[in-house]
N, CA, C and O of each residue as an XYZ file, in Angstrom:
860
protein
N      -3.981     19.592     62.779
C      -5.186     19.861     63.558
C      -5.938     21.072     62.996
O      -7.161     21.105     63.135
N      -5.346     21.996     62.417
C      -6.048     23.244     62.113
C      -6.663     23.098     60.931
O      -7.817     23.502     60.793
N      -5.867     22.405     59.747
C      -6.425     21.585     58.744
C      -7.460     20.895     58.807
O      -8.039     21.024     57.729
N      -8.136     20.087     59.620
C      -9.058     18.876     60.334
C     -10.267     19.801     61.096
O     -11.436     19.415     61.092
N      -9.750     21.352     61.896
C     -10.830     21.903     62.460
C     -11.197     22.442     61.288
O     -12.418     22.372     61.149
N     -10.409     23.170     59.998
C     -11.034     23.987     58.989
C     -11.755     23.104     58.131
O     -12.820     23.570     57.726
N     -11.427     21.805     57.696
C     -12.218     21.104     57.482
C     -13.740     20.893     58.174
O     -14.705     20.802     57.414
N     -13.930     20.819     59.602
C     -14.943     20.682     60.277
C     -15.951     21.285     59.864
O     -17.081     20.857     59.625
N     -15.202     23.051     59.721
C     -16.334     24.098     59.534
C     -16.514     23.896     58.320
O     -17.711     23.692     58.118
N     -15.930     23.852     57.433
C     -16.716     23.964     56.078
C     -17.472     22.968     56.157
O     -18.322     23.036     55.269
N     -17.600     21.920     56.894
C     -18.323     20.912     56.504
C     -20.076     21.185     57.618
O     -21.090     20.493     57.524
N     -19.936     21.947     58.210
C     -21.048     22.130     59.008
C     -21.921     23.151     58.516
O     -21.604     24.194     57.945
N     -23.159     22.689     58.833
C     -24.318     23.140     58.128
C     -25.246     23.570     59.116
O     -25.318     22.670     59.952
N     -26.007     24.542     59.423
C     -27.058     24.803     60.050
C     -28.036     25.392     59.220
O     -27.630     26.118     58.312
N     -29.222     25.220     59.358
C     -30.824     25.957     58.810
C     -31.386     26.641     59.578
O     -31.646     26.486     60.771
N     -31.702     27.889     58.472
C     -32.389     29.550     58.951
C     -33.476     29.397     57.906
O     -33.597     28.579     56.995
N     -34.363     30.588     58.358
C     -35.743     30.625     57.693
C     -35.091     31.613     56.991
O     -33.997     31.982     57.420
N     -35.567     32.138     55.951
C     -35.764     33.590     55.386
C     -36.179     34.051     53.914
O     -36.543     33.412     52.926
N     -35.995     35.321     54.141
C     -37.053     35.496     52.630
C     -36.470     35.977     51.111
O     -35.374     36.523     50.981
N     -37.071     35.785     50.375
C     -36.370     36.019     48.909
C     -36.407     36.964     48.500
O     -37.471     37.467     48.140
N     -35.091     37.649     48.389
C     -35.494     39.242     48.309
C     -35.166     39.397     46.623
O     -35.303     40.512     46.119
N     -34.699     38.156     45.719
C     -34.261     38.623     44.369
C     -34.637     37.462     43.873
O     -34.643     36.590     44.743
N     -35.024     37.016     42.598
C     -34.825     36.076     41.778
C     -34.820     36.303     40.498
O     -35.868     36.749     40.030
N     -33.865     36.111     39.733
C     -33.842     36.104     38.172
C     -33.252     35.184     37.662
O     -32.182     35.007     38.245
N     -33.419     34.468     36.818
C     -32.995     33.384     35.725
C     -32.894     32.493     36.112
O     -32.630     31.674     35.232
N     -33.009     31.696     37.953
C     -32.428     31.088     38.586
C     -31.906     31.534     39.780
O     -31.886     30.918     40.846
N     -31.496     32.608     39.553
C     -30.525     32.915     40.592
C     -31.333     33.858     41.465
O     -31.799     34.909     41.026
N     -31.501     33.398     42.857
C     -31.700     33.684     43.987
C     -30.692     34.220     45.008
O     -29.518     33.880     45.150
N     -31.591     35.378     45.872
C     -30.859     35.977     47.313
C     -31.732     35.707     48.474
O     -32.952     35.583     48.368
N     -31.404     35.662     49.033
C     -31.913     34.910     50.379
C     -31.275     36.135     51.143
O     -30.167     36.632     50.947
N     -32.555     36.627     52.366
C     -32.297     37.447     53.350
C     -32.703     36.803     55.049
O     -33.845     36.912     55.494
N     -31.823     36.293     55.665
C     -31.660     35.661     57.184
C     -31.261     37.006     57.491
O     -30.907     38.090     57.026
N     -31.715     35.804     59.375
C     -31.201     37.091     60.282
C     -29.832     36.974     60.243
O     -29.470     37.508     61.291
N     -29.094     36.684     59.798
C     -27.552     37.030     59.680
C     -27.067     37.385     58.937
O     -25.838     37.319     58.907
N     -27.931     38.055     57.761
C     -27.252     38.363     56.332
C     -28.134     38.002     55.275
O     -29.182     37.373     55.423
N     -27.572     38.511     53.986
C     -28.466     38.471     52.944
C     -27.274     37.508     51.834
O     -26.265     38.076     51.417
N     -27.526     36.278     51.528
C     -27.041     35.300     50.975
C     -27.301     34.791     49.045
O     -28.355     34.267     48.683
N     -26.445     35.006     48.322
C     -26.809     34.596     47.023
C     -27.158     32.863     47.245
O     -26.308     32.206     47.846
N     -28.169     32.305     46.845
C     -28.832     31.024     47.055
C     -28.749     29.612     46.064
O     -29.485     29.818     45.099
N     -28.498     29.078     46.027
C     -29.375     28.383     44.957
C     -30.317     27.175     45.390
O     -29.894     26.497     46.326
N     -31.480     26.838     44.857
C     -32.668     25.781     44.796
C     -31.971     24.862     45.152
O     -30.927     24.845     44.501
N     -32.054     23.919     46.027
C     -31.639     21.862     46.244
C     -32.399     21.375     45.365
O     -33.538     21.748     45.084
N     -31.860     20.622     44.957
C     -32.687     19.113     43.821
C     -33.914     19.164     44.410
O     -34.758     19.625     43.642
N     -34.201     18.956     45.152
C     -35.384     18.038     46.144
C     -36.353     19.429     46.673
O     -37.110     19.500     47.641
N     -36.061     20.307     45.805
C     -36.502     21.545     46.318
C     -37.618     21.737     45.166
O     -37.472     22.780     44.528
N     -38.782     20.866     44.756
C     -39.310     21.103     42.721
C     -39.995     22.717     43.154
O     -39.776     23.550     42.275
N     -40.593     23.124     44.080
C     -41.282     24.442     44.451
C     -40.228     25.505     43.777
O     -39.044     25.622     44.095
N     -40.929     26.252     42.775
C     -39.839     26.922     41.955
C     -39.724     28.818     43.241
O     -40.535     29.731     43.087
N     -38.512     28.872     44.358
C     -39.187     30.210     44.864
C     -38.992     30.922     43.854
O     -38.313     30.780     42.836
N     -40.055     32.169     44.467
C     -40.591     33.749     44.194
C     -39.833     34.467     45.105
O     -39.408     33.932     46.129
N     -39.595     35.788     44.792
C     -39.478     37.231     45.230
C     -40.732     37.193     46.402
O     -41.929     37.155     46.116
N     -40.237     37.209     47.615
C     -40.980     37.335     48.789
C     -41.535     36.082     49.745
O     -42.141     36.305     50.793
N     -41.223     34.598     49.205
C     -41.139     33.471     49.851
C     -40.908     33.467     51.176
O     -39.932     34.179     51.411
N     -41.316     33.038     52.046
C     -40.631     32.236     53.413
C     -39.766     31.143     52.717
O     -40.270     30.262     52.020
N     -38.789     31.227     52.888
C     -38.239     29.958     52.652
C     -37.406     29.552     53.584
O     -36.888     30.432     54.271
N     -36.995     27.858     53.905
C     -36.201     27.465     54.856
C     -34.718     27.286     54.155
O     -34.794     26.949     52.973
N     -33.775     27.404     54.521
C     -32.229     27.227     54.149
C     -31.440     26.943     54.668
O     -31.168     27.418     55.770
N     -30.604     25.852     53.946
C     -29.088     25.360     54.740
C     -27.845     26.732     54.313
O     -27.781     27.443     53.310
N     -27.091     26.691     55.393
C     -26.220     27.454     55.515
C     -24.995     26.703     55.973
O     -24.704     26.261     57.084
N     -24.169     26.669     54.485
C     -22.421     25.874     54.980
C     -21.699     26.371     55.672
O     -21.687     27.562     55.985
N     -20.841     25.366     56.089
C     -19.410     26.410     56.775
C     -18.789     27.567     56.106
O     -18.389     28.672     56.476
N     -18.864     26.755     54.694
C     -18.182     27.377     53.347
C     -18.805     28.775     52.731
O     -18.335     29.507     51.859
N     -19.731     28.862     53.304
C     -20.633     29.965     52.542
C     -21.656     29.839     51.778
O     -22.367     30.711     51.279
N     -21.705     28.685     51.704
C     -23.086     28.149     50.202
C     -24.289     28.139     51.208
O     -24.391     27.858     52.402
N     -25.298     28.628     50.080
C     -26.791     28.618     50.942
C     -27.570     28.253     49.868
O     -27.438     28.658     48.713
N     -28.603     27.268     50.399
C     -28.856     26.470     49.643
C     -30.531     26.301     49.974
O     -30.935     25.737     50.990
N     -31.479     26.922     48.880
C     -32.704     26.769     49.721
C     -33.631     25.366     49.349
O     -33.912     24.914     48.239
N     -33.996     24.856     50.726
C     -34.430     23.834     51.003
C     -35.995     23.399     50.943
O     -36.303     22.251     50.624
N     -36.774     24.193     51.204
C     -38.082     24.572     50.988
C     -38.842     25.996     50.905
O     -38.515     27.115     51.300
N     -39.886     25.551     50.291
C     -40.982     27.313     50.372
C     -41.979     26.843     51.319
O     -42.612     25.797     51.182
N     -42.138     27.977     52.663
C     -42.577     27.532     53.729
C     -43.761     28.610     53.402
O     -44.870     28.079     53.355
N     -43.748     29.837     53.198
C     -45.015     30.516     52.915
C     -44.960     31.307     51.653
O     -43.888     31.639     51.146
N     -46.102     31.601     51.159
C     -46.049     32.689     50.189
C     -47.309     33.582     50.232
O     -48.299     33.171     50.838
N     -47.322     34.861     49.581
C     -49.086     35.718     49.623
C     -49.886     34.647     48.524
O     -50.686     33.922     49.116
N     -49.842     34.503     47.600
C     -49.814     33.689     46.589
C     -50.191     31.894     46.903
O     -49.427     31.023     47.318
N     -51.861     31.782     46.465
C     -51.987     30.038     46.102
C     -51.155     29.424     45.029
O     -50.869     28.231     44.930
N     -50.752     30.546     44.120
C     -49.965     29.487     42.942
C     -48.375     28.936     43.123
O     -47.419     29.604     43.516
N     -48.384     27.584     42.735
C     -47.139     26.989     43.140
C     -46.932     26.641     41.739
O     -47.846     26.608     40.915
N     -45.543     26.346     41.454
C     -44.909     25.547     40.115
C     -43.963     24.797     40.749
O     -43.359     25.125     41.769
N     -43.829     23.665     40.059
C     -42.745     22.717     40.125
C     -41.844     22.879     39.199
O     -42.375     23.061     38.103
N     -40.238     22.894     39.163
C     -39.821     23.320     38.676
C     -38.520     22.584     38.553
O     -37.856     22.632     39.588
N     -37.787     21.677     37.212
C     -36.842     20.888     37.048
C     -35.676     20.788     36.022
O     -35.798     19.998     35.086
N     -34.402     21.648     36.161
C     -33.884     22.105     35.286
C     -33.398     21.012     34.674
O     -32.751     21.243     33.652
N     -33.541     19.696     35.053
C     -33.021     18.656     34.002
C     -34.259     17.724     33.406
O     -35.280     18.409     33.333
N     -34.366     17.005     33.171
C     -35.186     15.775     32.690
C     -35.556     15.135     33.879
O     -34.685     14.583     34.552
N     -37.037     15.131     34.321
C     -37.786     14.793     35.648
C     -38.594     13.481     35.079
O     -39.018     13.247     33.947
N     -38.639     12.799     36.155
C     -39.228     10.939     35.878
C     -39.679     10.984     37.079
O     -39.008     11.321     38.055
N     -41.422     10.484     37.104
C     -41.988     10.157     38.164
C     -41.942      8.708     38.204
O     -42.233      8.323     37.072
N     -41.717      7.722     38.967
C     -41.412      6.539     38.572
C     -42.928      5.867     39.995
O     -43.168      6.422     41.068
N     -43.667      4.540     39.407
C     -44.303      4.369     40.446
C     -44.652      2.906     40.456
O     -45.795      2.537     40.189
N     -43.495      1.900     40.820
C     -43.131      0.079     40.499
C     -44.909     -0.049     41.162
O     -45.503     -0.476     40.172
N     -45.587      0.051     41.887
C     -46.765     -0.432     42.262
C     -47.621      1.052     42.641
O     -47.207      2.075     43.187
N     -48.836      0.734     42.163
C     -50.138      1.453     42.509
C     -49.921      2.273     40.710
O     -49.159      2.048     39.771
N     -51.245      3.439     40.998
C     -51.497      4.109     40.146
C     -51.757      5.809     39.824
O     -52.591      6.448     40.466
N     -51.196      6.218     39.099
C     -50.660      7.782     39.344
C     -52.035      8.625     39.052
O     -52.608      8.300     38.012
N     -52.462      9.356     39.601
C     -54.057      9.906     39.353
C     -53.595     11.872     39.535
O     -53.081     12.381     40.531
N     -53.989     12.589     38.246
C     -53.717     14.113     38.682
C     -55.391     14.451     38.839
O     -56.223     13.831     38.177
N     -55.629     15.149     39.472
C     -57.268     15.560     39.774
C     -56.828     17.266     39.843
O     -55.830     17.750     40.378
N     -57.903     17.951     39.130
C     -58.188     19.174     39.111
C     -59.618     19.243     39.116
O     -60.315     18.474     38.455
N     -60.104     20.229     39.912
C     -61.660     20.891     39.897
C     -61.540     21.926     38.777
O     -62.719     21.913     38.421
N     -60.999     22.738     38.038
C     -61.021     23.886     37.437
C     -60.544     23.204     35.868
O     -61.228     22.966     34.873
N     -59.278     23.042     36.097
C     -59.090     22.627     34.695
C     -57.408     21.868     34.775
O     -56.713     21.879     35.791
N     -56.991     21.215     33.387
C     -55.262     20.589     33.699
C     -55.086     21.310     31.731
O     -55.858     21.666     30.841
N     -54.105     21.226     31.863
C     -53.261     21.345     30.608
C     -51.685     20.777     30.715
O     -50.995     20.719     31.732
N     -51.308     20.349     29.257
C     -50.473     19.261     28.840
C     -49.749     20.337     28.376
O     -50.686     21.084     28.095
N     -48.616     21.037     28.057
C     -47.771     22.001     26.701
C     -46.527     21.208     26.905
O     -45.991     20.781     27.928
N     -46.227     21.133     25.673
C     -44.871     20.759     25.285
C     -44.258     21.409     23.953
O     -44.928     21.328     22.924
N     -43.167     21.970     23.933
C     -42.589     22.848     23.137
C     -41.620     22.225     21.631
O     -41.068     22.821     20.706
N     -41.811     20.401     22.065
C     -41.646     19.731     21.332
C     -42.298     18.288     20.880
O     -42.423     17.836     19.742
N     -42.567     17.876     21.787
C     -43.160     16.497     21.504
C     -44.238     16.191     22.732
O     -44.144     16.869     23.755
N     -45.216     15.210     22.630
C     -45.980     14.923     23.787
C     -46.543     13.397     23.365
O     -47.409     13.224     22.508
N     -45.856     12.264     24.167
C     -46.070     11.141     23.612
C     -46.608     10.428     24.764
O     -46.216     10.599     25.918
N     -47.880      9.307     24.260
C     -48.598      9.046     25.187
C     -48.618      7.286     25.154
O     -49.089      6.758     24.146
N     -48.236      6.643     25.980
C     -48.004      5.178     25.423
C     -48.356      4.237     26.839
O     -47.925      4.305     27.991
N     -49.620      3.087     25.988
C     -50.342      2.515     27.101
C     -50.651      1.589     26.730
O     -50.015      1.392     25.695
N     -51.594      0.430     27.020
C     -51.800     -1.097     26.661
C     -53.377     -0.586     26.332
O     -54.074     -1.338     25.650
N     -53.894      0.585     26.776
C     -55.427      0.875     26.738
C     -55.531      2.332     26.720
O     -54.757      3.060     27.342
N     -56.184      2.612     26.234
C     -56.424      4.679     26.257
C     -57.558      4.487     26.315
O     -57.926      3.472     25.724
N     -58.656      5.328     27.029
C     -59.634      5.706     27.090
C     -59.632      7.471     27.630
O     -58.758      8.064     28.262
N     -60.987      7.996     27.090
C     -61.052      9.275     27.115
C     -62.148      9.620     26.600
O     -62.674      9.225     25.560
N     -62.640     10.701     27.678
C     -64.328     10.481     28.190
C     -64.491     12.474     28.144
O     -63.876     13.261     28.863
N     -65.244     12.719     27.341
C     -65.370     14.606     27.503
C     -66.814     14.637     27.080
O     -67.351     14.038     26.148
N     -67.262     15.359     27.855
C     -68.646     16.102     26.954
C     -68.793     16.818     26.115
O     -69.901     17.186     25.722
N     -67.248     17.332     25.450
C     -67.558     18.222     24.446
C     -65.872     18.323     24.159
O     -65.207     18.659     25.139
N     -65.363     18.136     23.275
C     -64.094     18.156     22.879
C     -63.627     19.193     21.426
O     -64.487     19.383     20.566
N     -62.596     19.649     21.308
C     -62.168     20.066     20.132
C     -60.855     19.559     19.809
O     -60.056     19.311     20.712
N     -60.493     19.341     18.273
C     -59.276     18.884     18.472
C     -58.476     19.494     17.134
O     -58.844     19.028     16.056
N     -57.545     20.372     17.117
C     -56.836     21.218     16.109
C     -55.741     20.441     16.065
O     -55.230     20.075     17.123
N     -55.034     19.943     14.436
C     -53.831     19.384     14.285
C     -53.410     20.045     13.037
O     -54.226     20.934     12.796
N     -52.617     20.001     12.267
C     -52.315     20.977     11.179
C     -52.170     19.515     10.639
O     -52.923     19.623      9.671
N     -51.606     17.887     10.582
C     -51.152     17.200      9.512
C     -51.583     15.848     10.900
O     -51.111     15.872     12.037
N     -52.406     14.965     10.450
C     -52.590     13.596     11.400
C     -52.588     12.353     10.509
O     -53.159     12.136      9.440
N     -51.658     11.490     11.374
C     -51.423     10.693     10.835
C     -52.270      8.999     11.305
O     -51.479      8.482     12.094
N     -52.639      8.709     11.247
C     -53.545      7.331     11.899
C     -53.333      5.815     11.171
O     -53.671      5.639     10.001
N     -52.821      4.899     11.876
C     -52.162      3.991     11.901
C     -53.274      3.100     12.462
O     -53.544      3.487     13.599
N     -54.103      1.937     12.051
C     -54.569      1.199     12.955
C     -54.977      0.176     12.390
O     -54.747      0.129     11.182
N     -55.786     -1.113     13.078
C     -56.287     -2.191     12.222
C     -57.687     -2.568     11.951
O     -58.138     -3.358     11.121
N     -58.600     -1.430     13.316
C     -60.220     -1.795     13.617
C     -60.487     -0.187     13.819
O     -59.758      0.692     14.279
N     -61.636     -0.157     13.368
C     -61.980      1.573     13.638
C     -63.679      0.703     13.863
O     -64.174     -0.080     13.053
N     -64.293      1.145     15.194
C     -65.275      0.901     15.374
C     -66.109      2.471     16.150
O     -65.653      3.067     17.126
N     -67.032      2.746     15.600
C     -67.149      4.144     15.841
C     -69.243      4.170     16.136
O     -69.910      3.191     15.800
N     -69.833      5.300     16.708
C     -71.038      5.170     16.593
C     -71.254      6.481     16.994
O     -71.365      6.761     18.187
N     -71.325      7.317     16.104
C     -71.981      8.365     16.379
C     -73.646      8.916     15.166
O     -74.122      8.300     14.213
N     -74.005     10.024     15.679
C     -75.212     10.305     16.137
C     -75.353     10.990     14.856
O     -76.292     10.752     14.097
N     -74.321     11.941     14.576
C     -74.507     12.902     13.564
C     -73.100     13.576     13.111
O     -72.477     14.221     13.955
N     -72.650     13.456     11.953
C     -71.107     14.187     11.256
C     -71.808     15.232     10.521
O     -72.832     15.036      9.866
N     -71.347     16.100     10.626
C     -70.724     17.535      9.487
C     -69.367     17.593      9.512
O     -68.744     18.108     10.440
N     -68.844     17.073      8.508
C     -67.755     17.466      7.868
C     -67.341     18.531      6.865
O     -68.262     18.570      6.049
N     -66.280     19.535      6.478
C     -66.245     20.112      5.373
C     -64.520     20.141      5.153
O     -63.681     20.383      6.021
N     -64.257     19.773      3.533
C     -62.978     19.354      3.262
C     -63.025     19.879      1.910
O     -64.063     20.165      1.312
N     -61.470     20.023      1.322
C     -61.373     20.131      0.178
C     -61.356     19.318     -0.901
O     -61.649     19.433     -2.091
N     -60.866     18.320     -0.068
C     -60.256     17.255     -0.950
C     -60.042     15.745     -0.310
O     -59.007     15.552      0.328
N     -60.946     14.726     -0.457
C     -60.730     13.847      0.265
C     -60.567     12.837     -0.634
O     -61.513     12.583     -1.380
N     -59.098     11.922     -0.752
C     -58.856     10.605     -1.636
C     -59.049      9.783     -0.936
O     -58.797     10.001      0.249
N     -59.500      8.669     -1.266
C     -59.656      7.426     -0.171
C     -59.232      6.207     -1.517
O     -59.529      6.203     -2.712
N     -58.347      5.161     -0.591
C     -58.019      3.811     -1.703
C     -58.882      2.761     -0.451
O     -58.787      2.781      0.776
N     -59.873      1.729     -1.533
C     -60.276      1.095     -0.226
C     -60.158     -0.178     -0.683
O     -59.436     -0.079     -1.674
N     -60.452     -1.315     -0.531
C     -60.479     -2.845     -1.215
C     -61.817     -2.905     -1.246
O     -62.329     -3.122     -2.344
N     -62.573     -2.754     -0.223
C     -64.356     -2.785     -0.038
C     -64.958     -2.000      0.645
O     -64.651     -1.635      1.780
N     -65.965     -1.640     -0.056
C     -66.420     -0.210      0.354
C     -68.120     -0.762      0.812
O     -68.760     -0.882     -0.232
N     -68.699     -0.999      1.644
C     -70.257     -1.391      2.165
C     -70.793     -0.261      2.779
O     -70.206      0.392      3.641
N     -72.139      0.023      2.247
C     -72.709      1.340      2.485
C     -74.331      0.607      3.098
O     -74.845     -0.277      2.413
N     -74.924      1.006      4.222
C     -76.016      0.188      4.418
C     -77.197      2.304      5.159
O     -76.973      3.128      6.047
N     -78.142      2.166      4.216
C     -78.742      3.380      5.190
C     -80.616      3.861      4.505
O     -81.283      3.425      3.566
N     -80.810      4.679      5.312
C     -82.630      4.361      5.231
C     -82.566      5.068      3.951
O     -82.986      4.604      2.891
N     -82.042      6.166      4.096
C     -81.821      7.630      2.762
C     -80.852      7.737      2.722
O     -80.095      7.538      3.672
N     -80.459      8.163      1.376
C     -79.074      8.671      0.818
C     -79.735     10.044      0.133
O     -80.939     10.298      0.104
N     -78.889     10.693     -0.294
C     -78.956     12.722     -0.917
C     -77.834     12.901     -0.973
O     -77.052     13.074     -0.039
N     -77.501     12.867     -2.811
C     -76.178     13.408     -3.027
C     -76.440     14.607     -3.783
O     -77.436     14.838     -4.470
N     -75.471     15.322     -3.589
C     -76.015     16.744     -4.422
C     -74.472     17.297     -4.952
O     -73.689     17.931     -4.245
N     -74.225     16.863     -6.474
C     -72.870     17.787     -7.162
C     -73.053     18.133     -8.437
O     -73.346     17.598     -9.506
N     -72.648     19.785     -7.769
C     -73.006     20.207     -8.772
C     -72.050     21.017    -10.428
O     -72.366     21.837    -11.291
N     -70.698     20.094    -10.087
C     -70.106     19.883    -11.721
C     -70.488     18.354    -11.616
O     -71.516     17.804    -11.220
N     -69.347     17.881    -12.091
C     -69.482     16.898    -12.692
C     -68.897     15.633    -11.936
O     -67.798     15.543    -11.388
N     -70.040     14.540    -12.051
C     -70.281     13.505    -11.109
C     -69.743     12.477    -12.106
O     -70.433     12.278    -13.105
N     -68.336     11.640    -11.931
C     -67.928     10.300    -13.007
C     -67.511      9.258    -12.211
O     -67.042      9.475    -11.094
N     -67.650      7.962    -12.740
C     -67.863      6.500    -12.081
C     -67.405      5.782    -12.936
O     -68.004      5.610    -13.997
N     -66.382      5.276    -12.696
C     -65.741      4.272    -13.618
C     -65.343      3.067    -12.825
O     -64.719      3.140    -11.766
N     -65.759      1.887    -13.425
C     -65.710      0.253    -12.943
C     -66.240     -0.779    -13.791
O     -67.022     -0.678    -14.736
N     -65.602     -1.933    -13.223
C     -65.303     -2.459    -14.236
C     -66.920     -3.153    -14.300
O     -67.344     -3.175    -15.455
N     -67.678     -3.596    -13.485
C     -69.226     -3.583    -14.007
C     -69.942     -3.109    -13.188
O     -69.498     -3.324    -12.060
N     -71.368     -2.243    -13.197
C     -72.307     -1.440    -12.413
C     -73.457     -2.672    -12.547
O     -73.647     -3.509    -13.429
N     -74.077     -2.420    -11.380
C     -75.233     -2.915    -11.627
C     -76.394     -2.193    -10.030
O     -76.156     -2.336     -8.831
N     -77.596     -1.455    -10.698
C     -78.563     -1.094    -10.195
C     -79.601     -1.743    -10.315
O     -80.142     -2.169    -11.335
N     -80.004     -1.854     -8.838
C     -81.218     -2.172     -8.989
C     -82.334     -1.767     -7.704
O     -81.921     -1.702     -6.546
N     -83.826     -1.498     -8.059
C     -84.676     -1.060     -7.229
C     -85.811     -1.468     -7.514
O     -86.422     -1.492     -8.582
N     -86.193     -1.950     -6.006
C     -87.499     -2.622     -5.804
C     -88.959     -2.072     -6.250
O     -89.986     -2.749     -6.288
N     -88.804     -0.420     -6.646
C     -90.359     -0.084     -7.477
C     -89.819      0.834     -8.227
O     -89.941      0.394     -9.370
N     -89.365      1.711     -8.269
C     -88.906      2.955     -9.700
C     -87.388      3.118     -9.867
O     -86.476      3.468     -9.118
N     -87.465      2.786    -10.950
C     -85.887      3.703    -11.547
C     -85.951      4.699    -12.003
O     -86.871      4.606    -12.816
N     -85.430      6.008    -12.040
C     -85.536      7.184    -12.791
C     -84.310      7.921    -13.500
O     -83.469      8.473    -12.791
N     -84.211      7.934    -14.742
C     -82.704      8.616    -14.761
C     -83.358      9.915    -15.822
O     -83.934      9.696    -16.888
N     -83.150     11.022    -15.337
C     -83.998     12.257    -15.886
C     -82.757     13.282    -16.450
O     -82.275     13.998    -15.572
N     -82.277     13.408    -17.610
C     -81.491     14.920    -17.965
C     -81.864     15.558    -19.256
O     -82.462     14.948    -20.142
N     -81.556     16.600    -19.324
C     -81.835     17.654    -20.579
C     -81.657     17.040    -22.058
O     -82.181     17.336    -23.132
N     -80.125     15.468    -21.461
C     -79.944     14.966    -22.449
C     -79.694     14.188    -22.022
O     -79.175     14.127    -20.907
N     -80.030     13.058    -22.913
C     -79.618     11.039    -22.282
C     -78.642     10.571    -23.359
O     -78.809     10.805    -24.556
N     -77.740      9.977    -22.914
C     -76.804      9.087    -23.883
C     -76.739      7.488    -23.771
O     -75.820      7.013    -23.103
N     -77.245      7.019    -24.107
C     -76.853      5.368    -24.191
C     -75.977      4.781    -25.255
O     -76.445      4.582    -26.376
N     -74.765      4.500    -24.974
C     -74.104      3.576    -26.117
C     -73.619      2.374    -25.680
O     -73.890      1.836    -24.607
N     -72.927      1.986    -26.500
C     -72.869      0.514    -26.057
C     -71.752     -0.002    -27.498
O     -72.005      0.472    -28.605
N     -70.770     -0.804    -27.360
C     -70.075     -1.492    -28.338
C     -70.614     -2.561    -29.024
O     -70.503     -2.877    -30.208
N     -71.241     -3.096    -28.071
C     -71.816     -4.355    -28.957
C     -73.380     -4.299    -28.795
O     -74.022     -4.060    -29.819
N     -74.388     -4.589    -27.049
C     -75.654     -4.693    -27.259
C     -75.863     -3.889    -26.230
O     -75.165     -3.640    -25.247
N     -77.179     -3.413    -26.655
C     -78.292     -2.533    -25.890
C     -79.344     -3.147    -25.845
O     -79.870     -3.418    -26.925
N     -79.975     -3.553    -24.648
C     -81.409     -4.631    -24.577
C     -81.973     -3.794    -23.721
O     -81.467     -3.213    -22.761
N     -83.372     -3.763    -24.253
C     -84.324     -3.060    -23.630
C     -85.093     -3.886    -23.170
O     -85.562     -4.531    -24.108
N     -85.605     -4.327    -21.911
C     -86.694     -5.534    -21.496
C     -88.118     -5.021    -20.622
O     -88.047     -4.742    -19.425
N     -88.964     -4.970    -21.134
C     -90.070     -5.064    -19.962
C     -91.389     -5.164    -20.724
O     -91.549     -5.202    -21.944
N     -92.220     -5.196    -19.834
C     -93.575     -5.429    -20.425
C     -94.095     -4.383    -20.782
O     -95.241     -4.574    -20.375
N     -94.102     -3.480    -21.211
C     -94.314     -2.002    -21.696
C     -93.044     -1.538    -22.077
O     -92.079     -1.984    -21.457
N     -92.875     -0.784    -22.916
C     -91.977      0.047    -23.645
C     -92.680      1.266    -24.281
O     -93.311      1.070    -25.319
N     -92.627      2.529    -23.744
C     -93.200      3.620    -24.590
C     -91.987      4.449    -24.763
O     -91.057      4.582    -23.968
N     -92.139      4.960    -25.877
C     -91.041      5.752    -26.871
C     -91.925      6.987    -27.064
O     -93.146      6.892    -27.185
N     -91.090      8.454    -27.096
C     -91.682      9.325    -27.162
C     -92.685      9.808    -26.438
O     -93.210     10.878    -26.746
């Protein structure tokens, strides 16, 4: 019987309010009206307490105190807080975070984003990566105006189609084009103007038009 009542008590639990008089690394003290209690957070507790919380707490037979919620603080800022690997899981409807001020994403290792559709809508974006990698099969794009500046850009393409009102290229070493045949052509002037002209040719050079002036 005494076995069975000491059992009882350890097994009985009552809840007190009180406040956080310590927290470091985790480890919490809890001050009730019956004493001042070393604490720790419940699972179900994500409100990470602070030093000076209202908080509500179970109190064992055994001695364990265990805080259950943060009931007040001086302080609007809250954190959620999950010392293992946290999963919001949601079999029906749709998960929506809303901020008026602002949200941020940090991850200290990875941040992976995986969907049947992405969309993403800003009036003004920046985007810093040190190395990107892009994988895809359709790039359909329409913008207004690019400035780009790079050091070094290789591109391998199979077909390259260029369609536009004006073109302006401007380099100033040295501009080379190699393929296996060129062909220009323009609907009223050709001009090819340098300090020095080279034309050669292995086999023929044909000159055609209805005028030809030399010199």
């Amino acid at each position: 019987m005494d076995n069975l009542a000491r059992k009882l008590d350890d097994d009985t639990v009552h809840q007190a309010t009180g406040t956080v008089v310590k927290q470091q690394a985790g480890r919490l003290e809890v001050r009730c009206s019956s004493g001042t209690y070393p604490a720790r957070r419940a699972v179900s507790c994500l409100v990470a307490p602070e030093e000076g919380d209202q908080v509500l707490v179970a109190l064992t037979g055994a001695g364990g105190c265990y805080v259950l919620a943060v009931l007040d603080r001086e302080s609007e800022a809250v954190e959620l807080t999950a010392e293992g690997d946290l999963t919001i899981r949601l079999p029906r409807g749709r998960f929506r975070l809303l901020s008026q001020l602002g949200a941020k994403l940090v991850s200290a290792k990875e941040l992976t984003v995986v969907s049947h559709r992405f969309n993403l809508n800003a009036l003004d974006g920046n985007v810093a990566l040190g190395r990107l990698t892009y994988v895809g099969r359709y790039l359909r794009s329409e913008i207004e105006r690019i400035k780009s500046l790079a050091g070094t850009v290789d591109s391998v393409l199979e077909r390259l189609s260029l369609r536009a009102e004006r073109s302006y290229r401007t380099v100033t070493g040295l501009d080379q084009l190699r393929a296996g045949q060129i062909h220009h052509r323009a609907e009223q002037n050709c001009s090819l103007h340098g300090e020095n002209s080279l034309v050669t040719a292995e086999e023929l050079v044909k000159v055609d038009g209805e005028q030809i002036h030399l010199g």
